[in-house]
N, C-alpha and C positions, 0 to 999 in steps of 0.2 A: 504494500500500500504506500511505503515512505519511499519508495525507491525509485529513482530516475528511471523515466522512460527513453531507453538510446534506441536509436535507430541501430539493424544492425551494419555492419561497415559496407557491405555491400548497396547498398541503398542510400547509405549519406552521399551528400555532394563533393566531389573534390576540387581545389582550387584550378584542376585546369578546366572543369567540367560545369559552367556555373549555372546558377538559376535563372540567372538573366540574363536574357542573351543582348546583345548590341546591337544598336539600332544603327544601321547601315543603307544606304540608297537613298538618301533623304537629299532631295531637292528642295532648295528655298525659292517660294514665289517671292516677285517684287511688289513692296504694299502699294507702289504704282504703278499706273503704265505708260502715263511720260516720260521719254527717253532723255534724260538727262543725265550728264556725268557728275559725279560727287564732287563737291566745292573741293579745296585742299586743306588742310588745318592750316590755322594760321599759328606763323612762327613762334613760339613762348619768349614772352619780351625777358631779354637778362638780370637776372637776380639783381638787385641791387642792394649793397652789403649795408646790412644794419650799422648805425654809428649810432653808439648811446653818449651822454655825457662822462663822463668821468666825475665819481666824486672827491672835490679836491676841501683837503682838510687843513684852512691855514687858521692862522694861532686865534681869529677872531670866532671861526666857528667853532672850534674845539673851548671856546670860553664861553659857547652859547650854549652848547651840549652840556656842560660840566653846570651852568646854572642850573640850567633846567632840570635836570639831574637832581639836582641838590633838592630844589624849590620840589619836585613829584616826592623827593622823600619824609623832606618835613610835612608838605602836608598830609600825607598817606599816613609819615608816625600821626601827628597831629589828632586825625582822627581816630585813630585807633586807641591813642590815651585818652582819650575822649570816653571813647565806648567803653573801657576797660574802666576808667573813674565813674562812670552813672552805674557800673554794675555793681560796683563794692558800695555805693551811696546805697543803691536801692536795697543791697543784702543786708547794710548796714541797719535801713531804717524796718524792713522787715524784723530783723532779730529783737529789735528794740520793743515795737509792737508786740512781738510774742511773749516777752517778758511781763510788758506791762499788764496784757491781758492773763497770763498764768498768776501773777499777785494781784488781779482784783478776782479770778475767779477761785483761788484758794483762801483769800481771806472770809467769804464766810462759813467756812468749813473750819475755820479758828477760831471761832466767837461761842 
């Protein structure tokens, strides 16, 4: 039942022997019948070689880079201690709250 069903060798196909056979004697009609001869391609005009700029690095833009630079990193830290000082404010002002709420709700449990 699990077992491959093979042809036996006698009956498979061999590579010089194929299933298909080639299609041979084929005549093309022309899609028309004004006789006219085919234009000729026209020549391929000459590559023309890419010329890009060159980037040229003198002492003003290399001190335009190096601010900028600076200026993306202070304000990227910038914000970032920013974000980092609201979150220890707000942990801060949470713990403080849970404090004060755990001593008014255990003080009448002291009375």
């Amino acid at each position: 039942m699990f077992t491959p069903k093979i042809p036996p060798p006698d009956t498979a196909p061999t590579p010089a022997t194929s299933l298909v056979q080639p299609l041979t004697d084929i005549t093309h009609t022309p899609a028309c019948t004004c006789h006219h001869t085919p234009a000729a391609a026209p020549a391929p005009a000459p590559a023309a070689p890419v010329s890009r700029p060159a980037v040229q690095l003198t002492p003003g833009s290399l001190l335009v880079a190096a601010a900028g630079g600076t200026a993306m990193v202070l304000i990227i830290g910038t914000v970032l201690v920013s974000m980092l000082l609201a979150t220890a404010i707000t942990a801060a002002s949470v713990a403080i709250c849970a404090v004060v709420l755990r001593s008014l709700l255990n003080r009448p449990s002291n009375r």
